[in-house]
N, C-alpha and C positions, 0 to 999 in steps of 0.2 A: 202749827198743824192743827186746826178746827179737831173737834170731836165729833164723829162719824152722826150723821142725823138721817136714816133712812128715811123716803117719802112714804105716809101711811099708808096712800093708795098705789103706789108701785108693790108696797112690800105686799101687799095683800092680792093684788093680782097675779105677783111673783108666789105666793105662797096658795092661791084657787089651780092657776096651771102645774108648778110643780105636785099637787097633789092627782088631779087629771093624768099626769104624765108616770107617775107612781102606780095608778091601779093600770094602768096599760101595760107599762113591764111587767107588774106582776104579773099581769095577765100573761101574757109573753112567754114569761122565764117557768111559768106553770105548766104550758102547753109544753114548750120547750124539754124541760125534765119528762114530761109521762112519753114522748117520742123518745126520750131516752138518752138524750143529746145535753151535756153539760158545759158551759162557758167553763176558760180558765177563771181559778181565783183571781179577786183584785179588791181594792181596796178604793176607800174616800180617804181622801185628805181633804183635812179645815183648819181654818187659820184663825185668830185670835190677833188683836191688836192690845188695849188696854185691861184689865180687869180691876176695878179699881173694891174700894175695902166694902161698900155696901152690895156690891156685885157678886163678892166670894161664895154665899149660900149658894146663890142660883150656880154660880160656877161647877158649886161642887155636886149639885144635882144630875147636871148635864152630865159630867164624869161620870157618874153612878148611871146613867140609864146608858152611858155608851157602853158598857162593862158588860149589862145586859144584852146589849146586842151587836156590840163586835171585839174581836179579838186586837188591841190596840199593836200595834207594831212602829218601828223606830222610821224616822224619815232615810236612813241611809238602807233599808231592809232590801236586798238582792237575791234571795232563796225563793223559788218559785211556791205562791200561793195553794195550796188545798183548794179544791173546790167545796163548796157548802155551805163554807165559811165567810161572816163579813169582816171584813178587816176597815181599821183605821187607822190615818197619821195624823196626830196632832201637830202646829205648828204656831210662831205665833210670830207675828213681824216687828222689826224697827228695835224692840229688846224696851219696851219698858218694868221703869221697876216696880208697878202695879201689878204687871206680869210675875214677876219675879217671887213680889210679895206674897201675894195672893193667890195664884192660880197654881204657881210650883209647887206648895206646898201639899195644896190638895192632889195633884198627878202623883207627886212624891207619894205619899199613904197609898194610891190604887196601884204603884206600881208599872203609872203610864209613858210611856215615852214621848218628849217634846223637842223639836228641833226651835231654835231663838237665832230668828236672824237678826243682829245688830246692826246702823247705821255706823259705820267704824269712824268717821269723822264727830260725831255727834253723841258721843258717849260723853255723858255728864249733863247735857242739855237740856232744858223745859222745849224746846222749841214752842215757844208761844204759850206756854199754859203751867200753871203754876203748883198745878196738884199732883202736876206726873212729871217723869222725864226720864230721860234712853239712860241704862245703867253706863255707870263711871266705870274706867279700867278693874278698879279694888272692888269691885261688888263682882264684875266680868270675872277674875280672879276666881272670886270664894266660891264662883259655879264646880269647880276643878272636881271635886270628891263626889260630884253629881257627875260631871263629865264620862268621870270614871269608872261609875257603876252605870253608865251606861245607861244614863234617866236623862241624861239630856243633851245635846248637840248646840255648838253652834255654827253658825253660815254666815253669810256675807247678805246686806243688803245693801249696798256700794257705800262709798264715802260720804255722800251727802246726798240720796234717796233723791237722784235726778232718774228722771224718764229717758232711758240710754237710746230710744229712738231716736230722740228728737236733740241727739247730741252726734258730734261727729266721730267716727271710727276709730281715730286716735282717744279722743277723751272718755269716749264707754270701755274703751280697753284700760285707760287710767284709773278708770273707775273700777272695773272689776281687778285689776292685779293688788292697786292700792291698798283696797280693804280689804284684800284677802291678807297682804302681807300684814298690817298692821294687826288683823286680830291674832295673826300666826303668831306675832310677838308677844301680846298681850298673854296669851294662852300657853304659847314653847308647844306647840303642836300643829299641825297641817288643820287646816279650812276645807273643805272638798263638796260643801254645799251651795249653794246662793240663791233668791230669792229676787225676782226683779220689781224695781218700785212702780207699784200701781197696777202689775199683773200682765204691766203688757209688754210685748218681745216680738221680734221678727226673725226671720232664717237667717239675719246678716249673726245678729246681739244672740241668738244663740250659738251660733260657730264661734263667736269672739268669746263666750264662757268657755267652750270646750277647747279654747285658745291660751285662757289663760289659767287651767289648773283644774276647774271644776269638775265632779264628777256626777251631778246631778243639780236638776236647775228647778223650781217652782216658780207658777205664774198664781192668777186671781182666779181662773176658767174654773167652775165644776168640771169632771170630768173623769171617768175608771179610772182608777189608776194600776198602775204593775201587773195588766193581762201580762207584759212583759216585762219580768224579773229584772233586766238592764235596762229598763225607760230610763230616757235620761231626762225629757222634761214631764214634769208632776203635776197633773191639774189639781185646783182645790176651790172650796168656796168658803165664802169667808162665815164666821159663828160670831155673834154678840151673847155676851151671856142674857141677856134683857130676852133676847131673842124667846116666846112662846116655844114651850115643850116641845109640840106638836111641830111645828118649824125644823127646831134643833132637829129632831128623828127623821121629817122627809131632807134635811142637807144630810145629813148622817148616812142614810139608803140608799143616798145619789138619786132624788126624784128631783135636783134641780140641773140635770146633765142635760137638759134641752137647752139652758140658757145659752151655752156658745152657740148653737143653731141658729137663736133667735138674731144675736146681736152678727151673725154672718148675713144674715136675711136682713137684717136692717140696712149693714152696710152697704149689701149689694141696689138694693132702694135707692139707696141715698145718692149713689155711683152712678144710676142709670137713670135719675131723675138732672142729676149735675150733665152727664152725656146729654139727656133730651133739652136741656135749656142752652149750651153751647150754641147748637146751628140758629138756633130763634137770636139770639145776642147778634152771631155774624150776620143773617139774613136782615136785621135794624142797620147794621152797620152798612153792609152792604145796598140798601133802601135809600140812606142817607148821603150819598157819595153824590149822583146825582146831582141831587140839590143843590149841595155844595157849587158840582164842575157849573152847573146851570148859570149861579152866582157868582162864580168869576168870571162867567162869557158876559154875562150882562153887566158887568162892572169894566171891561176891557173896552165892549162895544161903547160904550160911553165914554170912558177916554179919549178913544177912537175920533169921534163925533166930536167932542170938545175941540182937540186940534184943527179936525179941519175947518171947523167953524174959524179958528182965529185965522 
Protein backbone atom coordinates (compact mmCIF):
# COMPACT_ATOMS: atom_id res chain seq x y z
CA UNK A 1 0.00 0.00 0.00
CA UNK A 2 2.07 3.39 -1.50
CA UNK A 3 2.02 6.18 0.97
CA UNK A 4 -0.55 8.81 0.24
CA UNK A 5 1.24 11.55 -2.18
CA UNK A 6 -1.29 14.35 -2.95
CA UNK A 7 -0.77 16.38 -6.42
CA UNK A 8 0.51 19.90 -5.39
CA UNK A 9 -1.56 21.50 -7.88
CA UNK A 10 -4.79 19.57 -7.14
CA UNK A 11 -4.31 20.09 -3.45
CA UNK A 12 -4.01 23.69 -3.91
CA UNK A 13 -6.87 24.28 -6.25
CA UNK A 14 -8.78 21.95 -3.74
CA UNK A 15 -7.74 24.15 -1.06
CA UNK A 16 -8.46 28.08 -3.34
CA UNK A 17 -12.13 26.55 -3.99
CA UNK A 18 -12.85 25.10 -0.62
CA UNK A 19 -11.97 28.41 0.79
CA UNK A 20 -14.35 30.38 -2.05
CA UNK A 21 -16.99 27.78 -0.97
CA UNK A 22 -16.47 28.62 3.02
CA UNK A 23 -16.93 32.48 2.71
CA UNK A 24 -20.29 31.64 0.81
CA UNK A 25 -21.71 29.63 3.56
CA UNK A 26 -20.71 31.77 5.83
CA UNK A 27 -22.24 34.03 4.11
CA UNK A 28 -25.29 32.09 3.99
CA UNK A 29 -25.60 30.70 7.42
CA UNK A 30 -25.16 34.57 8.61
CA UNK A 31 -28.07 35.89 6.54
CA UNK A 32 -29.55 32.64 7.56
CA UNK A 33 -29.42 33.26 11.48
CA UNK A 34 -30.41 37.21 11.47
CA UNK A 35 -33.86 35.85 9.42
CA UNK A 36 -34.00 33.92 12.48
CA UNK A 37 -33.92 30.54 11.05
CA UNK A 38 -31.30 27.91 12.43
CA UNK A 39 -30.01 24.52 10.64
CA UNK A 40 -29.97 21.23 12.93
CA UNK A 41 -26.68 20.55 14.56
CA UNK A 42 -24.13 18.40 12.77
CA UNK A 43 -20.99 17.53 12.79
CA UNK A 44 -17.54 16.79 10.19
CA UNK A 45 -16.12 13.72 10.32
CA UNK A 46 -12.17 13.25 9.18
CA UNK A 47 -10.16 10.42 8.73
CA UNK A 48 -6.57 9.82 9.36
CA UNK A 49 -4.59 7.00 7.88
CA UNK A 50 -0.74 6.70 9.09
CA UNK A 51 0.73 9.11 11.77
CA UNK A 52 4.10 8.20 11.90
CA UNK A 53 6.71 9.56 14.95
CA UNK A 54 8.21 12.79 13.16
CA UNK A 55 4.49 13.67 12.35
CA UNK A 56 3.26 13.39 16.23
CA UNK A 57 3.84 17.36 16.92
CA UNK A 58 1.92 18.52 13.96
CA UNK A 59 -0.65 15.88 15.04
CA UNK A 60 -1.02 17.16 18.16
CA UNK A 61 -1.42 20.68 17.16
CA UNK A 62 -4.26 19.87 14.97
CA UNK A 63 -5.99 18.30 18.10
CA UNK A 64 -5.46 21.40 20.04
CA UNK A 65 -7.02 23.82 17.48
CA UNK A 66 -9.89 21.26 16.83
CA UNK A 67 -10.80 21.62 20.81
CA UNK A 68 -10.91 25.21 19.90
CA UNK A 69 -13.30 25.03 17.71
CA UNK A 70 -15.42 21.94 17.86
CA UNK A 71 -16.89 19.80 20.49
CA UNK A 72 -15.24 16.29 19.45
CA UNK A 73 -17.91 13.48 19.85
CA UNK A 74 -17.68 9.55 19.43
CA UNK A 75 -18.26 7.97 15.74
CA UNK A 76 -21.29 5.68 17.20
CA UNK A 77 -22.96 9.34 18.85
CA UNK A 78 -26.93 9.05 18.17
CA UNK A 79 -28.34 12.07 20.45
CA UNK A 80 -29.54 14.79 18.47
CA UNK A 81 -26.96 17.71 18.03
CA UNK A 82 -27.49 21.37 19.64
CA UNK A 83 -27.40 23.89 17.27
CA UNK A 84 -24.47 26.51 17.56
CA UNK A 85 -22.33 24.19 18.01
CA UNK A 86 -19.43 22.57 15.77
CA UNK A 87 -19.06 19.22 16.35
CA UNK A 88 -16.45 16.42 15.18
CA UNK A 89 -15.60 12.68 14.44
CA UNK A 90 -12.30 11.68 14.41
CA UNK A 91 -11.55 8.36 12.66
CA UNK A 92 -8.82 6.71 11.23
CA UNK A 93 -8.65 3.71 8.67
CA UNK A 94 -6.80 0.26 7.94
CA UNK A 95 -5.56 0.34 12.12
CA UNK A 96 -1.97 1.33 11.85
CA UNK A 97 0.38 1.06 14.63
CA UNK A 98 1.87 4.65 13.77
CA UNK A 99 -1.88 5.31 14.54
CA UNK A 100 -1.93 3.70 17.53
CA UNK A 101 1.46 4.97 18.65
CA UNK A 102 1.37 8.23 17.88
CA UNK A 103 -1.71 9.89 17.38
CA UNK A 104 -3.85 7.78 20.47
CA UNK A 105 -1.92 9.03 22.73
CA UNK A 106 -2.23 12.53 22.07
CA UNK A 107 -6.47 12.16 21.61
CA UNK A 108 -6.05 10.02 24.85
CA UNK A 109 -4.56 13.47 27.02
CA UNK A 110 -7.53 15.81 25.17
CA UNK A 111 -9.96 13.44 25.82
CA UNK A 112 -11.07 12.81 22.13
CA UNK A 113 -12.75 10.14 20.75
CA UNK A 114 -11.61 7.88 17.77
CA UNK A 115 -13.13 5.26 15.96
CA UNK A 116 -10.04 2.44 14.18
CA UNK A 117 -11.21 0.64 11.45
CA UNK A 118 -8.90 -2.42 11.12
CA UNK A 119 -8.24 -4.66 7.97
CA UNK A 120 -9.27 -7.95 9.91
CA UNK A 121 -7.32 -10.22 7.57
CA UNK A 122 -4.23 -8.06 7.69
CA UNK A 123 -3.51 -7.50 11.36
CA UNK A 124 0.15 -8.00 11.83
CA UNK A 125 1.13 -6.95 8.22
CA UNK A 126 3.60 -4.21 6.54
CA UNK A 127 1.57 -4.55 3.53
CA UNK A 128 4.39 -3.31 1.38
CA UNK A 129 6.30 -0.97 3.68
CA UNK A 130 8.55 -1.46 6.39
CA UNK A 131 8.07 1.36 8.80
CA UNK A 132 4.52 0.82 9.56
CA UNK A 133 1.93 -1.95 9.57
CA UNK A 134 -1.91 -2.76 10.53
CA UNK A 135 -1.84 -3.70 14.42
CA UNK A 136 -1.45 -7.61 15.45
CA UNK A 137 -4.42 -9.23 17.31
CA UNK A 138 -2.19 -8.59 21.07
CA UNK A 139 -1.73 -4.74 20.46
CA UNK A 140 -5.90 -5.01 19.00
CA UNK A 141 -6.28 -6.55 22.55
CA UNK A 142 -4.35 -3.99 24.88
CA UNK A 143 -6.99 -1.25 22.96
CA UNK A 144 -9.52 -2.93 25.61
CA UNK A 145 -9.37 -0.34 28.79
CA UNK A 146 -9.34 2.44 25.94
CA UNK A 147 -12.30 0.64 24.56
CA UNK A 148 -13.81 0.79 27.72
CA UNK A 149 -13.67 4.27 28.66
CA UNK A 150 -15.03 4.96 25.90
CA UNK A 151 -11.87 6.86 23.90
CA UNK A 152 -11.87 4.56 21.32
CA UNK A 153 -13.91 2.15 18.93
CA UNK A 154 -13.36 -0.22 16.64
CA UNK A 155 -15.12 -1.22 13.13
CA UNK A 156 -14.49 -3.32 10.35
CA UNK A 157 -12.75 -2.31 7.12
CA UNK A 158 -13.28 -5.94 5.53
CA UNK A 159 -10.95 -8.74 5.32
CA UNK A 160 -8.57 -7.69 2.84
CA UNK A 161 -9.49 -3.71 1.95
CA UNK A 162 -11.07 -4.97 -1.59
CA UNK A 163 -13.36 -2.25 -3.38
CA UNK A 164 -16.69 -4.36 -2.57
CA UNK A 165 -18.17 -2.75 -5.83
CA UNK A 166 -16.17 -4.26 -8.02
CA UNK A 167 -16.65 -7.65 -6.18
CA UNK A 168 -19.75 -9.92 -6.50
CA UNK A 169 -22.69 -9.98 -3.83
CA UNK A 170 -21.80 -12.95 -2.35
CA UNK A 171 -18.06 -12.12 -1.82
CA UNK A 172 -18.69 -8.20 -0.44
CA UNK A 173 -21.18 -9.98 1.92
CA UNK A 174 -18.10 -12.42 2.93
CA UNK A 175 -16.24 -9.56 3.32
CA UNK A 176 -18.36 -7.59 5.46
CA UNK A 177 -19.84 -10.67 7.95
CA UNK A 178 -15.99 -12.12 8.06
CA UNK A 179 -14.32 -9.14 9.56
CA UNK A 180 -16.87 -8.25 11.60
CA UNK A 181 -16.86 -11.71 13.13
CA UNK A 182 -13.24 -12.04 13.38
CA UNK A 183 -12.60 -8.73 15.09
CA UNK A 184 -15.83 -9.83 17.52
CA UNK A 185 -13.49 -12.52 18.48
CA UNK A 186 -10.37 -10.80 18.87
CA UNK A 187 -12.11 -8.15 21.00
CA UNK A 188 -15.33 -10.83 22.92
CA UNK A 189 -17.52 -7.91 22.03
CA UNK A 190 -20.06 -6.91 18.96
CA UNK A 191 -18.46 -4.75 15.84
CA UNK A 192 -21.53 -2.31 14.74
CA UNK A 193 -19.40 0.00 12.74
CA UNK A 194 -17.46 -0.24 9.22
CA UNK A 195 -15.82 1.66 6.92
CA UNK A 196 -15.71 0.94 3.21
CA UNK A 197 -12.08 0.65 1.31
CA UNK A 198 -11.44 3.71 -0.72
CA UNK A 199 -14.73 5.55 0.17
CA UNK A 200 -16.78 4.27 -2.27
CA UNK A 201 -20.16 2.32 -2.02
CA UNK A 202 -23.37 1.97 -3.91
CA UNK A 203 -27.22 1.32 -2.69
CA UNK A 204 -26.66 -2.56 -3.48
CA UNK A 205 -22.95 -2.60 -0.60
CA UNK A 206 -24.88 -0.41 1.63
CA UNK A 207 -27.96 -2.67 2.03
CA UNK A 208 -25.54 -5.70 2.33
CA UNK A 209 -23.86 -3.63 5.45
CA UNK A 210 -27.28 -3.27 6.95
CA UNK A 211 -27.44 -6.99 6.07
CA UNK A 212 -24.82 -8.09 7.71
CA UNK A 213 -24.97 -6.45 11.35
CA UNK A 214 -23.79 -2.90 10.83
CA UNK A 215 -25.32 -0.16 12.49
CA UNK A 216 -23.43 2.71 10.85
CA UNK A 217 -21.34 2.83 7.66
CA UNK A 218 -18.41 5.57 6.69
CA UNK A 219 -17.31 6.52 3.21
CA UNK A 220 -14.16 8.98 1.94
CA UNK A 221 -17.11 11.97 0.77
CA UNK A 222 -16.90 15.38 2.84
CA UNK A 223 -20.01 15.81 3.79
CA UNK A 224 -22.74 17.29 7.20
CA UNK A 225 -22.92 14.76 9.13
CA UNK A 226 -25.86 13.71 11.86
CA UNK A 227 -28.56 16.74 10.70
CA UNK A 228 -29.94 13.16 11.48
CA UNK A 229 -29.11 11.68 14.73
CA UNK A 230 -29.87 7.76 12.99
CA UNK A 231 -27.64 8.52 9.67
CA UNK A 232 -26.46 5.60 8.96
CA UNK A 233 -24.04 6.48 6.24
CA UNK A 234 -21.10 9.19 7.54
CA UNK A 235 -19.39 11.29 5.16
CA UNK A 236 -15.90 12.51 5.91
CA UNK A 237 -12.72 13.86 4.42
CA UNK A 238 -9.72 12.69 4.78
CA UNK A 239 -6.82 14.87 7.32
CA UNK A 240 -2.75 14.29 6.79
CA UNK A 241 -1.14 15.65 9.71
CA UNK A 242 1.55 17.44 7.08
CA UNK A 243 -1.65 18.90 5.87
CA UNK A 244 -1.07 23.21 6.39
CA UNK A 245 -3.25 24.66 9.47
CA UNK A 246 -5.23 26.72 7.37
CA UNK A 247 -6.37 23.40 5.42
CA UNK A 248 -6.88 21.23 8.58
CA UNK A 249 -9.56 24.31 9.80
CA UNK A 250 -11.43 24.67 6.21
CA UNK A 251 -11.69 20.24 6.26
CA UNK A 252 -12.63 20.92 9.92
CA UNK A 253 -15.84 23.62 9.00
CA UNK A 254 -16.79 21.43 6.19
CA UNK A 255 -15.64 24.17 3.35
CA UNK A 256 -14.80 21.03 1.45
CA UNK A 257 -18.57 19.66 1.24
CA UNK A 258 -18.75 20.95 -2.52
CA UNK A 259 -16.30 18.21 -3.40
CA UNK A 260 -18.99 15.29 -3.94
CA UNK A 261 -20.87 17.89 -6.19
CA UNK A 262 -17.95 18.24 -8.12
CA UNK A 263 -16.80 14.66 -8.57
CA UNK A 264 -21.06 13.97 -9.52
CA UNK A 265 -20.56 16.81 -12.24
CA UNK A 266 -17.46 15.16 -13.51
CA UNK A 267 -19.03 11.92 -13.61
CA UNK A 268 -22.01 13.15 -15.19
CA UNK A 269 -19.38 14.75 -18.19
CA UNK A 270 -17.76 11.89 -18.53
CA UNK A 271 -21.39 9.76 -19.05
CA UNK A 272 -22.48 12.13 -21.59
CA UNK A 273 -19.33 12.57 -23.46
CA UNK A 274 -19.02 8.22 -23.45
CA UNK A 275 -23.22 8.64 -24.71
CA UNK A 276 -22.00 11.35 -27.44
CA UNK A 277 -19.20 9.16 -28.98
CA UNK A 278 -21.43 5.78 -28.96
CA UNK A 279 -23.66 6.91 -32.31
CA UNK A 280 -20.18 8.46 -34.04
CA UNK A 281 -18.48 4.62 -33.51
CA UNK A 282 -22.03 3.09 -34.92
CA UNK A 283 -22.60 5.67 -37.67
CA UNK A 284 -18.35 4.42 -38.85
CA UNK A 285 -19.42 1.06 -38.47
CA UNK A 286 -22.42 1.54 -40.15
CA UNK A 287 -20.26 3.74 -43.17
CA UNK A 288 -18.28 0.86 -43.55
CA UNK A 289 -20.75 -2.03 -44.24
CA UNK A 290 -21.08 -0.97 -47.66
CA UNK A 291 -17.80 -1.09 -48.64
CA UNK A 292 -17.40 -4.18 -47.46
CA UNK A 293 -21.08 -5.78 -49.30
CA UNK A 294 -19.66 -3.66 -52.52
CA UNK A 295 -16.47 -6.00 -52.12
CA UNK A 296 -18.01 -9.14 -52.09
CA UNK A 297 -20.27 -8.30 -55.22
CA UNK A 298 -17.27 -7.49 -57.09
CA UNK A 299 -15.40 -10.48 -55.91
CA UNK A 300 -18.59 -12.79 -56.85
CA UNK A 301 -18.93 -11.00 -60.16
CA UNK A 302 -15.58 -12.07 -61.00
CA UNK A 303 -15.96 -15.63 -60.25
CA UNK A 304 -18.91 -15.33 -62.06
CA UNK A 305 -16.88 -14.10 -65.30
CA UNK A 306 -14.10 -16.56 -64.68
CA UNK A 307 -16.45 -19.55 -65.28
CA UNK A 308 -18.05 -18.65 -67.99
CA UNK A 309 -15.02 -17.71 -69.77
CA UNK A 310 -13.84 -21.51 -69.27
Amino acid sequence: MPPFAPNPLLRLVKFLLSMSFWLLRSLVDGLTRVLGSRRPGHATGIYYHQVLPEQRDRFARQMDHLLRWAVPISADHRAPLPPGRRYAMVTADDGWTSFVENALPELKQRRIPVAIFVISDCMGEHLGGQRDRIVSETELRALQPDIAAGLVMIGSHTCSHRRLVATGRREALRELIDSRERLKQVLGQEVVLFCFPFGVHTPQTLALCRMAGYQRAFDGMPARALEDPCEFLIGRVRVDPDDWMIEFHLKLVGAYDWVPWAAELKRRIFLALRVRRAPQARATVTRAAPGSDARRQIGTSLKMARSSSR
